[in-house]
C-alpha beads as a LAMMPS data file, in Angstrom:
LAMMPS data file: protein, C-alpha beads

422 atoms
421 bonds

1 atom types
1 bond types

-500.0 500.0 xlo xhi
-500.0 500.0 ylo yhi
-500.0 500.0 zlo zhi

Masses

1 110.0

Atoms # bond

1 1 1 375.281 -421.008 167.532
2 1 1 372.863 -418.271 167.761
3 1 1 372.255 -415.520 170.514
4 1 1 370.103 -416.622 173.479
5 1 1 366.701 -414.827 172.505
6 1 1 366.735 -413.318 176.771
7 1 1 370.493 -411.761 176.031
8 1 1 369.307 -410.270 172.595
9 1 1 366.185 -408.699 174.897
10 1 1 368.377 -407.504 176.863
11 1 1 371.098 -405.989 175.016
12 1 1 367.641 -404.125 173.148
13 1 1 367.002 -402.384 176.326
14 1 1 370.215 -401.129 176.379
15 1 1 371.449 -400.509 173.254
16 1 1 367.852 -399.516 172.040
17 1 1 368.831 -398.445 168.106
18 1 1 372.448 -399.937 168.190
19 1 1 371.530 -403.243 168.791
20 1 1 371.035 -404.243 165.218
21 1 1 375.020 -402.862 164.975
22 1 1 376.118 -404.729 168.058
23 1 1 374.110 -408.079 166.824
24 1 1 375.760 -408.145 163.638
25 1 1 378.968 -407.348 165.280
26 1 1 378.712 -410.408 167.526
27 1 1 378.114 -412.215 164.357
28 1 1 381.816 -411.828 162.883
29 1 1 384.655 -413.607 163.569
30 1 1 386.791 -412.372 166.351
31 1 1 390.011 -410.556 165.499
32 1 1 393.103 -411.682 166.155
33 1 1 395.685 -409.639 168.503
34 1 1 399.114 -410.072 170.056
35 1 1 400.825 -408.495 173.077
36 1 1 404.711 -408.225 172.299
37 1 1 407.099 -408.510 175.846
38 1 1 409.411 -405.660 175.802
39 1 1 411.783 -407.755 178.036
40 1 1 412.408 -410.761 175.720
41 1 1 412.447 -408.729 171.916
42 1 1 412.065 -410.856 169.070
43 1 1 408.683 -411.575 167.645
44 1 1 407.371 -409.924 163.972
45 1 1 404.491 -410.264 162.631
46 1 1 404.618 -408.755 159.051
47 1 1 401.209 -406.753 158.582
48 1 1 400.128 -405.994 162.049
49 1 1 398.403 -402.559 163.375
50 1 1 398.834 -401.149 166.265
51 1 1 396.004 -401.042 169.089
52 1 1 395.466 -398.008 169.806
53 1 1 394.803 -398.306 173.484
54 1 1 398.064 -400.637 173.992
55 1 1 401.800 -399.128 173.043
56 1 1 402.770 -402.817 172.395
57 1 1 399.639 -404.694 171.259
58 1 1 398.792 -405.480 167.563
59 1 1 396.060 -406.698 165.773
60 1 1 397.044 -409.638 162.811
61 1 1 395.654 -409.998 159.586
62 1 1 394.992 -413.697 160.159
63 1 1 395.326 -416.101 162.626
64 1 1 398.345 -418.425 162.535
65 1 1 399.371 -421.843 164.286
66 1 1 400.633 -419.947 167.880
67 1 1 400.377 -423.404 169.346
68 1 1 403.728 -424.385 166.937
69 1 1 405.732 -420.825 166.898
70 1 1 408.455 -421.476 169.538
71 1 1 408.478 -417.811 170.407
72 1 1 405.219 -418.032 172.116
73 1 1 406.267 -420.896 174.317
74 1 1 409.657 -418.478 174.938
75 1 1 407.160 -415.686 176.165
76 1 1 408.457 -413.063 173.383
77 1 1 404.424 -412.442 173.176
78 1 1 401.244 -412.956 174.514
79 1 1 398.272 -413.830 172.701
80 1 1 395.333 -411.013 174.284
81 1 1 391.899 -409.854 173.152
82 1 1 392.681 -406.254 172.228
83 1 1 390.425 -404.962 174.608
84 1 1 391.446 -406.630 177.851
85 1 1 395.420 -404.160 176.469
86 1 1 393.699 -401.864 178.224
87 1 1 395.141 -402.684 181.255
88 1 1 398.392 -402.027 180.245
89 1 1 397.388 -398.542 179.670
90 1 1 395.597 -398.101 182.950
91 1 1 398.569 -399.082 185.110
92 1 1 400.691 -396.852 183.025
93 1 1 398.736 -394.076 183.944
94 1 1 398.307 -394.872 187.953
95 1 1 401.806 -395.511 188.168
96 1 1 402.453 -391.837 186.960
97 1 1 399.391 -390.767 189.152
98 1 1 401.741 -392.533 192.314
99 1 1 405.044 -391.136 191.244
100 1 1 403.925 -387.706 191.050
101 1 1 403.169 -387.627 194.732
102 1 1 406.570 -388.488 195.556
103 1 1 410.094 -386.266 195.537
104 1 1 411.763 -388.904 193.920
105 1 1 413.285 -388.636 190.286
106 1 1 413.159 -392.193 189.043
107 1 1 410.182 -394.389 189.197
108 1 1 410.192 -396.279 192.388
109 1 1 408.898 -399.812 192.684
110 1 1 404.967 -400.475 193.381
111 1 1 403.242 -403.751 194.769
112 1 1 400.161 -404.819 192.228
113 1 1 397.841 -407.568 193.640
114 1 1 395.806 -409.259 190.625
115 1 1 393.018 -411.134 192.875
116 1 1 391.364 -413.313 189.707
117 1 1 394.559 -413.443 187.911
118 1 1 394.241 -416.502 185.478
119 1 1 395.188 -417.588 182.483
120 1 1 397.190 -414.370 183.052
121 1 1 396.838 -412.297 180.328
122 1 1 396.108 -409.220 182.227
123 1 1 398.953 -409.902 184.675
124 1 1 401.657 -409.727 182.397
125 1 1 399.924 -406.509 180.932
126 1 1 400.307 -404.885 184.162
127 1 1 404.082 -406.139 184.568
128 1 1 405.261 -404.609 182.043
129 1 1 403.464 -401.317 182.808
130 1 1 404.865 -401.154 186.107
131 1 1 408.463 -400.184 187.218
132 1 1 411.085 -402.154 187.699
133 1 1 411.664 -403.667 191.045
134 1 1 407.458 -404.022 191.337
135 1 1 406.070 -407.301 192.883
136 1 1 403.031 -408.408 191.443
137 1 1 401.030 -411.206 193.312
138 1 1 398.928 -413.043 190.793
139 1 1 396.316 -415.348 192.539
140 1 1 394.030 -417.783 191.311
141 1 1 391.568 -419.269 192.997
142 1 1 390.437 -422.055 190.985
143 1 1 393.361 -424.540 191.415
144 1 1 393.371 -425.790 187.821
145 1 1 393.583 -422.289 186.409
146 1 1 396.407 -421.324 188.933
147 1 1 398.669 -424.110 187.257
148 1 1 397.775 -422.124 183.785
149 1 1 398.783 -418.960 185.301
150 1 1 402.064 -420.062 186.431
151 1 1 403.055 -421.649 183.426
152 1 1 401.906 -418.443 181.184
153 1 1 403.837 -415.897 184.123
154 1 1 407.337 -417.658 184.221
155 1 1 407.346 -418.200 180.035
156 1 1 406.518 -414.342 180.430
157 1 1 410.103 -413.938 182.477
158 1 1 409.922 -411.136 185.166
159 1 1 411.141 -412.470 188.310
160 1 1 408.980 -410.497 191.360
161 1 1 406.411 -412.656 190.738
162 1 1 404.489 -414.697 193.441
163 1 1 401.552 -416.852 191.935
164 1 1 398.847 -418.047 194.828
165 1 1 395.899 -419.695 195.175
166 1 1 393.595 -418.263 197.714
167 1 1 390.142 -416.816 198.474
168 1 1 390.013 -413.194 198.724
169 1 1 389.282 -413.310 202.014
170 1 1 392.534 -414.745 203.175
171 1 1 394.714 -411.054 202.066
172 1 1 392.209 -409.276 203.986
173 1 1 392.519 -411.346 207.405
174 1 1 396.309 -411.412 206.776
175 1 1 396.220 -407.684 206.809
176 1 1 398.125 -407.294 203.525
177 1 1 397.945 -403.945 201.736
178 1 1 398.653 -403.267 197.742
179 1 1 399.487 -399.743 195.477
180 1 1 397.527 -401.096 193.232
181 1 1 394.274 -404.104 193.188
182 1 1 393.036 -405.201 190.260
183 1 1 389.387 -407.384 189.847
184 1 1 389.220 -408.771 186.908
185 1 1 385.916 -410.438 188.018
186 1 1 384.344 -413.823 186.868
187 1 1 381.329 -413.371 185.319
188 1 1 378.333 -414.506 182.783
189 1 1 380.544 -413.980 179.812
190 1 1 378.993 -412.084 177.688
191 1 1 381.752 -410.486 175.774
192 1 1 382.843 -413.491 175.094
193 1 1 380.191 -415.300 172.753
194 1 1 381.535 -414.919 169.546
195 1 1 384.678 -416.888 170.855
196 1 1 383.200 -419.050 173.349
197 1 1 380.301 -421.645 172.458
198 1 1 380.256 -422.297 175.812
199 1 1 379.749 -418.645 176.929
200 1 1 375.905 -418.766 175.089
201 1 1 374.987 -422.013 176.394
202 1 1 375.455 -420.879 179.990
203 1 1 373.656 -418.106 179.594
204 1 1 370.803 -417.215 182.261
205 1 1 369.604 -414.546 184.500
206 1 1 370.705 -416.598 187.519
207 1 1 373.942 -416.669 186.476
208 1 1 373.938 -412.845 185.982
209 1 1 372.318 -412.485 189.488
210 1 1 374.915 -415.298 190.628
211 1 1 378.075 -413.630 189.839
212 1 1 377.076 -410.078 190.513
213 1 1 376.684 -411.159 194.152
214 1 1 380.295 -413.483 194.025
215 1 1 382.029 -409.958 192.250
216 1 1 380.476 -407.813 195.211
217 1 1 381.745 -410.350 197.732
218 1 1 385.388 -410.480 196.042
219 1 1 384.916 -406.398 195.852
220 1 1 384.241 -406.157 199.441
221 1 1 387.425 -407.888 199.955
222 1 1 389.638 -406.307 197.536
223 1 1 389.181 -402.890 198.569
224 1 1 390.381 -403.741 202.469
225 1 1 393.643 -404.933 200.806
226 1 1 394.417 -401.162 198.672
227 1 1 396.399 -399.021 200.583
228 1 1 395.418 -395.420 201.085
229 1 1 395.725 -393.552 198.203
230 1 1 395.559 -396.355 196.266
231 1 1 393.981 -397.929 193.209
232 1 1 391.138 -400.248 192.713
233 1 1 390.786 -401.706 189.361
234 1 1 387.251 -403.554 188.462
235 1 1 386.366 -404.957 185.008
236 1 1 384.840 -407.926 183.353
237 1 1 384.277 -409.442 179.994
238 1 1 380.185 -409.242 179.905
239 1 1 377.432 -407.128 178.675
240 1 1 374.670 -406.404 181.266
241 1 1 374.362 -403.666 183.843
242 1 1 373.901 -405.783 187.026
243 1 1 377.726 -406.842 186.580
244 1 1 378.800 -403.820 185.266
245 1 1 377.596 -400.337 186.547
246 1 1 375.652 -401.521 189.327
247 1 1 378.767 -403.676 190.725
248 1 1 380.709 -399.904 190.151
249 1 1 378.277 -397.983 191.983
250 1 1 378.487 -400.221 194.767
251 1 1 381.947 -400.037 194.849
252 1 1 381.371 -396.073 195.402
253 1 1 378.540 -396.214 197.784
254 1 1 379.123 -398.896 199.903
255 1 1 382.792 -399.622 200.039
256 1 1 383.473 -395.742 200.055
257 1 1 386.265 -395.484 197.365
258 1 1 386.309 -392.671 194.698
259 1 1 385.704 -392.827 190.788
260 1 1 388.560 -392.344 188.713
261 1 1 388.385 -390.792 185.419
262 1 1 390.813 -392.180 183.023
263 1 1 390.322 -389.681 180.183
264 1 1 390.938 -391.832 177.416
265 1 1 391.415 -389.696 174.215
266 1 1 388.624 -389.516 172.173
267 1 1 390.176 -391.043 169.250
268 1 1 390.494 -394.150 171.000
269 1 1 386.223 -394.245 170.471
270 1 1 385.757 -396.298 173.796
271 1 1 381.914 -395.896 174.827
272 1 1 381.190 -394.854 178.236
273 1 1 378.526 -396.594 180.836
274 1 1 375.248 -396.919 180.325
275 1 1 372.730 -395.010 182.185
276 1 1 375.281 -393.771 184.688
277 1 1 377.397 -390.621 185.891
278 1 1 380.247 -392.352 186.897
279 1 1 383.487 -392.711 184.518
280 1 1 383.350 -396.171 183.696
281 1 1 384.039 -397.561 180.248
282 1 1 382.627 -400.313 177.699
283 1 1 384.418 -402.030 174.961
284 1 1 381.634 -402.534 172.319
285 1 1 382.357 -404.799 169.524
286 1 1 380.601 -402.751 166.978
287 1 1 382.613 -399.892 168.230
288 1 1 385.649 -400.787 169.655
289 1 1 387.841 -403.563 167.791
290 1 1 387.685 -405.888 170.083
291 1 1 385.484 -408.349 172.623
292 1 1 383.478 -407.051 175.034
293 1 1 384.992 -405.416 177.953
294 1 1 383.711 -403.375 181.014
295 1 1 386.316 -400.908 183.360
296 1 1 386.673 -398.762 186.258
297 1 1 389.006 -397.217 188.274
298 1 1 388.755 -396.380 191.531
299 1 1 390.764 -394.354 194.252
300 1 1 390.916 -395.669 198.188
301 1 1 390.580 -392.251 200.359
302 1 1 393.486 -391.540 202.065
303 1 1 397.172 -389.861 201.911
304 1 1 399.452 -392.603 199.578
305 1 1 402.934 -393.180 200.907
306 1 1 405.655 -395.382 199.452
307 1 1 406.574 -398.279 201.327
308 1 1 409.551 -400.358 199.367
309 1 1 408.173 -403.744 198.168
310 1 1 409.425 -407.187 200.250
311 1 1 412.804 -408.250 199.266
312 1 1 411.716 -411.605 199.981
313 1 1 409.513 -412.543 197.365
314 1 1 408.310 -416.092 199.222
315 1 1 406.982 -413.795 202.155
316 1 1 404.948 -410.932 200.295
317 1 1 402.214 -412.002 203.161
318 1 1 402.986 -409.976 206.869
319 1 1 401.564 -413.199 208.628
320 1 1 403.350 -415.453 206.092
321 1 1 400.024 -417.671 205.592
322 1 1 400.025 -416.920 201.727
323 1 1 402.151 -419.033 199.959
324 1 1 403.561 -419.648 196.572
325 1 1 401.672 -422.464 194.549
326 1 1 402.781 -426.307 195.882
327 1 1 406.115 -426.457 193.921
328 1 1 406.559 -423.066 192.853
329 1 1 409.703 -421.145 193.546
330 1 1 410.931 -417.343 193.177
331 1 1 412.966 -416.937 189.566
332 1 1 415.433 -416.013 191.719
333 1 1 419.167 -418.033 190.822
334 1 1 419.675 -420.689 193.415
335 1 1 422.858 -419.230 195.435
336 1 1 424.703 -422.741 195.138
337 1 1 423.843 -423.520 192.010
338 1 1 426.740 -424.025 189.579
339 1 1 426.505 -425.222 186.160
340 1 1 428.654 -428.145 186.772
341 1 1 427.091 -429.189 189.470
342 1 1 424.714 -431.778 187.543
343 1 1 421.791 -429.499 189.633
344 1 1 418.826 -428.847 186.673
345 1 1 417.637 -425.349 187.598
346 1 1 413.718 -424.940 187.229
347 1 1 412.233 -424.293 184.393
348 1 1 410.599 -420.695 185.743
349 1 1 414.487 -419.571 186.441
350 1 1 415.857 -420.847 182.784
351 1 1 412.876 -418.687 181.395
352 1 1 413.342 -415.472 183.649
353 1 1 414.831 -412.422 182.335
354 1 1 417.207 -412.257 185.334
355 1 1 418.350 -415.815 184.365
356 1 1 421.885 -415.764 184.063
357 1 1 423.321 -417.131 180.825
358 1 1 426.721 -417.483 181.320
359 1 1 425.898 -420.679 183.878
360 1 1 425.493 -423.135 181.402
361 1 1 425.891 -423.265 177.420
362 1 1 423.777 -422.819 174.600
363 1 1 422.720 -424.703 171.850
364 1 1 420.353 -422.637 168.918
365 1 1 418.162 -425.066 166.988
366 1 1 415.930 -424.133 164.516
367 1 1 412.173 -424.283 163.842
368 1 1 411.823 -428.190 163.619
369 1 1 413.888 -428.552 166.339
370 1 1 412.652 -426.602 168.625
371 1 1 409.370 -427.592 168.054
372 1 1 410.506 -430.990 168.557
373 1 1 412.180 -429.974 171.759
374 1 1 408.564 -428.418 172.934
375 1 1 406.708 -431.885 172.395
376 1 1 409.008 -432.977 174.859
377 1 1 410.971 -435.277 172.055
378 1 1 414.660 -436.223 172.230
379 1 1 417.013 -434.048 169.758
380 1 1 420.440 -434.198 168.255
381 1 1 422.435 -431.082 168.711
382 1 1 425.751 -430.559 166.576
383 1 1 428.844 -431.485 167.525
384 1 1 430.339 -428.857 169.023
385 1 1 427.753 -428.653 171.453
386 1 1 429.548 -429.625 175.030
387 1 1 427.901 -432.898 176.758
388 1 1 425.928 -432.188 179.951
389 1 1 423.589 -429.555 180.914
390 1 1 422.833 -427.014 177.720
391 1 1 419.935 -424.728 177.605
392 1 1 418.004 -425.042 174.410
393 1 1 417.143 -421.590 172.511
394 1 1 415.145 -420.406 169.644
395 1 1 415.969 -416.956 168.127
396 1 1 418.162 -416.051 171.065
397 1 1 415.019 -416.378 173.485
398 1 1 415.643 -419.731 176.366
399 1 1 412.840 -422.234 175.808
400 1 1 414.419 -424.862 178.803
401 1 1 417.018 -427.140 179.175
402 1 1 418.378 -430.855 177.784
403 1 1 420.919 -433.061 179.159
404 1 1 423.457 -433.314 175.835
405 1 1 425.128 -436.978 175.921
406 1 1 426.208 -436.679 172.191
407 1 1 424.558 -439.156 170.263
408 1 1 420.986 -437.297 171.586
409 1 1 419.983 -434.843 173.514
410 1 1 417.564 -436.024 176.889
411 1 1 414.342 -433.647 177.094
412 1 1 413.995 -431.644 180.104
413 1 1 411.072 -429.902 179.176
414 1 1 408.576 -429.969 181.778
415 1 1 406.027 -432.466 181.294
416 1 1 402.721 -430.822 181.645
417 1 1 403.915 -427.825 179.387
418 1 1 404.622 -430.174 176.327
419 1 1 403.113 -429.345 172.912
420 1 1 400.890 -431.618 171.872
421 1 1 399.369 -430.591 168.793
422 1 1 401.101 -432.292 166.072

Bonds

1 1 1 2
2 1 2 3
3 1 3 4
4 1 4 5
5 1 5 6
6 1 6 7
7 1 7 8
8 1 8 9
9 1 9 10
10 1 10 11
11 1 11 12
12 1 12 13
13 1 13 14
14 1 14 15
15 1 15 16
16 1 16 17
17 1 17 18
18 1 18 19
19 1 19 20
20 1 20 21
21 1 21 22
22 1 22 23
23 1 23 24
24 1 24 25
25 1 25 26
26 1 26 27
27 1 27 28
28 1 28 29
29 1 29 30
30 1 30 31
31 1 31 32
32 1 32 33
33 1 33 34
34 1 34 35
35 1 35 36
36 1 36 37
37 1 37 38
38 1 38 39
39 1 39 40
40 1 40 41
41 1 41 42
42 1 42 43
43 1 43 44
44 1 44 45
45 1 45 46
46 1 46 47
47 1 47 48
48 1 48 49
49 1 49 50
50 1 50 51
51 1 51 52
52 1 52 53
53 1 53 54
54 1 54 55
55 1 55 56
56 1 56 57
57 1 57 58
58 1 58 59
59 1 59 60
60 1 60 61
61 1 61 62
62 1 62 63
63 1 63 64
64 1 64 65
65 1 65 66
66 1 66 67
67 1 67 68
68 1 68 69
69 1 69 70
70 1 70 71
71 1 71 72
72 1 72 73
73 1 73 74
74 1 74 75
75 1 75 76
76 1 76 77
77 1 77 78
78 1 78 79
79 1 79 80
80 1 80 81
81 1 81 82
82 1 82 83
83 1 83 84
84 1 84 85
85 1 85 86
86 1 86 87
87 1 87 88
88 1 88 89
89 1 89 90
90 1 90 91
91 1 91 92
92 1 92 93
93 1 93 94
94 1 94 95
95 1 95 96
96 1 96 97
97 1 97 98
98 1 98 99
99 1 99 100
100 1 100 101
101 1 101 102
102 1 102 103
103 1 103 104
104 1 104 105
105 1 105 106
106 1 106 107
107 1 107 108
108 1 108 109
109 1 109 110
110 1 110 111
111 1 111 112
112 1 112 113
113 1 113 114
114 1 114 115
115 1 115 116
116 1 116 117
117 1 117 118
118 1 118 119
119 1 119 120
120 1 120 121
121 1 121 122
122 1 122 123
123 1 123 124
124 1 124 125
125 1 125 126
126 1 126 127
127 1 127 128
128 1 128 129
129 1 129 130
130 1 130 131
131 1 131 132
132 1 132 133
133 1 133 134
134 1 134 135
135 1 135 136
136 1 136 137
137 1 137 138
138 1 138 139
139 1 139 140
140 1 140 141
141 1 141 142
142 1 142 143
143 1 143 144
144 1 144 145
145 1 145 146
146 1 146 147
147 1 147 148
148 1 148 149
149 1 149 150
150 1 150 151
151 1 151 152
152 1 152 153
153 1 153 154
154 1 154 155
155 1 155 156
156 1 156 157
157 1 157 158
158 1 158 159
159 1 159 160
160 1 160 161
161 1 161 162
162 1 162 163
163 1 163 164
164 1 164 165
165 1 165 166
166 1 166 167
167 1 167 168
168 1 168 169
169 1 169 170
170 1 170 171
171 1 171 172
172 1 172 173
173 1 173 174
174 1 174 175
175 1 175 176
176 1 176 177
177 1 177 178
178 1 178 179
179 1 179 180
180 1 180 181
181 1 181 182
182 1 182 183
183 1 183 184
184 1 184 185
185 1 185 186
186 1 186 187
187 1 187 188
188 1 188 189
189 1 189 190
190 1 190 191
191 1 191 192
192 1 192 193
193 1 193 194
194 1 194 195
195 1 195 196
196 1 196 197
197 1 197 198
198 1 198 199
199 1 199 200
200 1 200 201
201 1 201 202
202 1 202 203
203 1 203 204
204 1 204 205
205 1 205 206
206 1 206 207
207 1 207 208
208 1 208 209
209 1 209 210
210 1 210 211
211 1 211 212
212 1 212 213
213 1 213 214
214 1 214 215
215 1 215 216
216 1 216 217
217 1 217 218
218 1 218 219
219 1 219 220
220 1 220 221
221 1 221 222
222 1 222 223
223 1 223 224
224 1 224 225
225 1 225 226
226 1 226 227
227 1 227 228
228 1 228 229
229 1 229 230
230 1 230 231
231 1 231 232
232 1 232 233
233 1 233 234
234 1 234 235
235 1 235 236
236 1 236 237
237 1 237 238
238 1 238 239
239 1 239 240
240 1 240 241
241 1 241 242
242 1 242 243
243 1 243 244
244 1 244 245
245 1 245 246
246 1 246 247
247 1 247 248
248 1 248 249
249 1 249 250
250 1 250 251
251 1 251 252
252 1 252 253
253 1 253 254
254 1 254 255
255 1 255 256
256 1 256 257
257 1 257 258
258 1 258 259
259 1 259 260
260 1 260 261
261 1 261 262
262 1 262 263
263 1 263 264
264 1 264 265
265 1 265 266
266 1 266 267
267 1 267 268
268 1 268 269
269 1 269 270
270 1 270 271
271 1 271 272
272 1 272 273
273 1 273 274
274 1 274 275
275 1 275 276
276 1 276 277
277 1 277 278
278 1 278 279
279 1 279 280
280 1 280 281
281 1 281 282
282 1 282 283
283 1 283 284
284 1 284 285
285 1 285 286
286 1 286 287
287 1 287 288
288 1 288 289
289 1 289 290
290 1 290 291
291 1 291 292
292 1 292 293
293 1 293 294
294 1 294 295
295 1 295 296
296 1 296 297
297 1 297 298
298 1 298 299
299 1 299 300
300 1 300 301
301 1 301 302
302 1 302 303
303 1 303 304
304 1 304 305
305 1 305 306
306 1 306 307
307 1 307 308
308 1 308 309
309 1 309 310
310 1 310 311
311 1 311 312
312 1 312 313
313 1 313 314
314 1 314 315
315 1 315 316
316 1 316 317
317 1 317 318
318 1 318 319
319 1 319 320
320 1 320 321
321 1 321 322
322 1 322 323
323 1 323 324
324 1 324 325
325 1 325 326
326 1 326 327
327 1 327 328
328 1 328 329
329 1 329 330
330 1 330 331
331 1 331 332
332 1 332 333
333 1 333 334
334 1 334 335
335 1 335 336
336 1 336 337
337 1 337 338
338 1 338 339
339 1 339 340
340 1 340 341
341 1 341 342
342 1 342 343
343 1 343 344
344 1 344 345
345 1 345 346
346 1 346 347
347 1 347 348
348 1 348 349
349 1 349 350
350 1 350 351
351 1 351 352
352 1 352 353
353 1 353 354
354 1 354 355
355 1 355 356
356 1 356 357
357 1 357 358
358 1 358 359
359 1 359 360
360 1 360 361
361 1 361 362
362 1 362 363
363 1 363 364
364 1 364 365
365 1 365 366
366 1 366 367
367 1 367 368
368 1 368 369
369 1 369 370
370 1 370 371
371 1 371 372
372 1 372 373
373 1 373 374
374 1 374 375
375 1 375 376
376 1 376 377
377 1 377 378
378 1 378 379
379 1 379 380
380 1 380 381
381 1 381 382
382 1 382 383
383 1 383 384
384 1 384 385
385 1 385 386
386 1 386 387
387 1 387 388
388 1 388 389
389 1 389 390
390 1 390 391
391 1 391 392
392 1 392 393
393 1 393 394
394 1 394 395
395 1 395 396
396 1 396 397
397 1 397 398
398 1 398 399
399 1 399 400
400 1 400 401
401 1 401 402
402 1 402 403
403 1 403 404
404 1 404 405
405 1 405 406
406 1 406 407
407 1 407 408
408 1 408 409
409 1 409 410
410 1 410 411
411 1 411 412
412 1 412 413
413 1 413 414
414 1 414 415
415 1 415 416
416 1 416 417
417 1 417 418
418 1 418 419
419 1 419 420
420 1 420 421
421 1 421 422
């Protein structure tokens, strides 16, 4: 599908002389790129290279079936765009910023709030950039995409996670405060036309005009939930300057927080704004390998001080109005639960790295099998698999549980998660 003729115009006056680069950029096929989980080891993929930007993102030579690789649906990886890894960077970095300005010698525990969190991508990014102990709430506001998000954050396994599904404005009359915000903003989409037939036909000024005033709106609330001291992180996946820079000088003129400058090595060849003087950052796909990607960082005035994250994870919110998704529970271990109780623990506990194994046996199963177990289709284990409750696993790594009665194996795999590509 080609380029709306107004977004070619457009990316002229900015680009000027690059655009014929950037145009036939747009015209390739996207790469491919994978985010390992340094909590649940296990994944290869024979011929990958390294992102630069990401200690544990890698670009593929081709594209295979992820849909059918078990390890995916065990959370040993995330599929990401290459650029979006940046994040994992970024919170590496303002985590050291916040450590430094404490006496303590090991890294002490941060709260991350991830207002526009779905399909959660950038989430788990962040988790595993951040120390343990860290709670992370990931909210959604679009319901549909919040039941995405929770799926994707408990196959991803870290337990301090609290997925909600709010308007922006509800943290900021709830008076909760975060270490760290991030804004991963909807917007027009640019950046993400050569993946996304739907992001061209969408395409319009009003929409650019449209979500530049919904990103300053969900800005304006973001920054009354950072703590002093703390960070404000502000990206999105599109092209034009009314999103982009303007949205970050806003940010610095009217909600009165300070530029950050990452200082990204050179080597790493990430372009800087356009017709600004404030450290912000563009991933260009005729520069950078990846889709298109704007950042910023910015600092809340203030003196920082550590304040240890809730223990209860259910009641991250002081006025106890924000709530976990309908049916969503901590990854915590039920304190009654005993594995011969007959009790089927949830699926978000089975797949959490603080899960723990020795409640209930194991049965391994191959590629077929588990596979077959994923489309949510009865199995036969071997024999000297006990009968009851057995957690099914695939190259060490949980997928969920079955109810062995010997002849077959009943599917407990959540229903909504099932594979159904055949």
């Amino acid at each position: 599908m080609p380029l709306p003729s107004g977004f070619i115009d457009q990316m002229r006056s900015l680009l000027g002389e690059e655009t014929d680069n950037f145009i036939h950029a747009m015209e390739l096929p996207p790469v491919t790129s994978i985010r390992m989980n340094s909590r649940k080891p296990g994944a290869s993929f024979p011929g990958a290279k390294p992102v630069k930007w990401c200690r544990c993102g890698y670009y593929l030579p081709h594209r295979p079936v992820f849909t059918l690789d078990p390890l995916l649906h065990a959370g040993a990886y995330y599929v990401q765009d290459a650029s979006s890894m940046i994040y994992h960077e970024v919170i590496c970095r303002l985590s050291e910023r916040l450590q430094q300005e404490t006496d303590c010698s090991t890294p002490l525990p941060l709260s991350l709030l991830d207002l526009c969190a779905a399909p959660g991508g950038k989430t788990t990014a962040m988790i595993d950039a951040l120390p343990d102990g860290s709670r992370i709430v990931a909210n959604e506001y679009v319901a549909k995409r919040a039941a995405i998000l929770k799926e994707n954050i408990a196959k991803w396994g870290y337990p301090d996670v609290v997925i909600t599904n709010l308007d922006s404005s509800k943290f900021v009359a709830n008076g909760d405060s975060f270490d760290i915000v991030a804004v991963d903003a909807p917007c027009s989409g640019e950046g993400m036309m050569r993946k996304e037939s739907a992001a061209i036909q969408q395409w319009s000024t009003q929409l650019i005009d449209d979500c530049a005033a919904l990103q300053k709106e969900i800005l304006a609330n973001a920054a009354e939930t950072v703590k002093p001291g703390g960070y404000l992180i502000y990206s999105t996946c599109t092209f034009n300057r009314k999103e982009n820079e303007e949205n970050a000088q806003f940010i610095v003129s009217t909600l009165g927080l300070e530029p950050v400058d990452m200082k990204f090595p050179e080597e790493w060849n990430i372009p800087n704004g356009i017709d600004t003087d404030l450290p912000v950052y563009r991933f260009m796909p005729h520069i950078t390998e990846g889709e298109g990607l704007f950042l910023s960082v910015f600092r809340k005035p203030g003196e920082w001080i550590h304040s240890k994250p809730r223990k209860k994870i259910d009641n991250v919110s002081t006025s106890k109005k924000i709530t976990p998704v309908k049916s969503y529970k901590a990854y915590r271990p039920h304190p009654n639960l005993k594995s011969n109780s007959g009790e089927v623990p949830p699926i978000e506990q089975v797949l959490s790295v603080d899960f723990d194994r020795s409640m209930f046996p194991e049965a391994e199963v191959g590629l077929q099998q588990a596979v077959s177990y994923l489309r949510r289709e009865a199995i036969t284990l071997s024999d000297d698999i006990p009968k009851g409750l057995v957690v099914i696993t695939y190259k060490g790594l949980p997928l969920g549980m079955a109810k062995n009665i010997g002849n077959r194996a009943n599917n407990l795999y959540p229903k909504n998660w099932r594979i159904l590509m055949q």
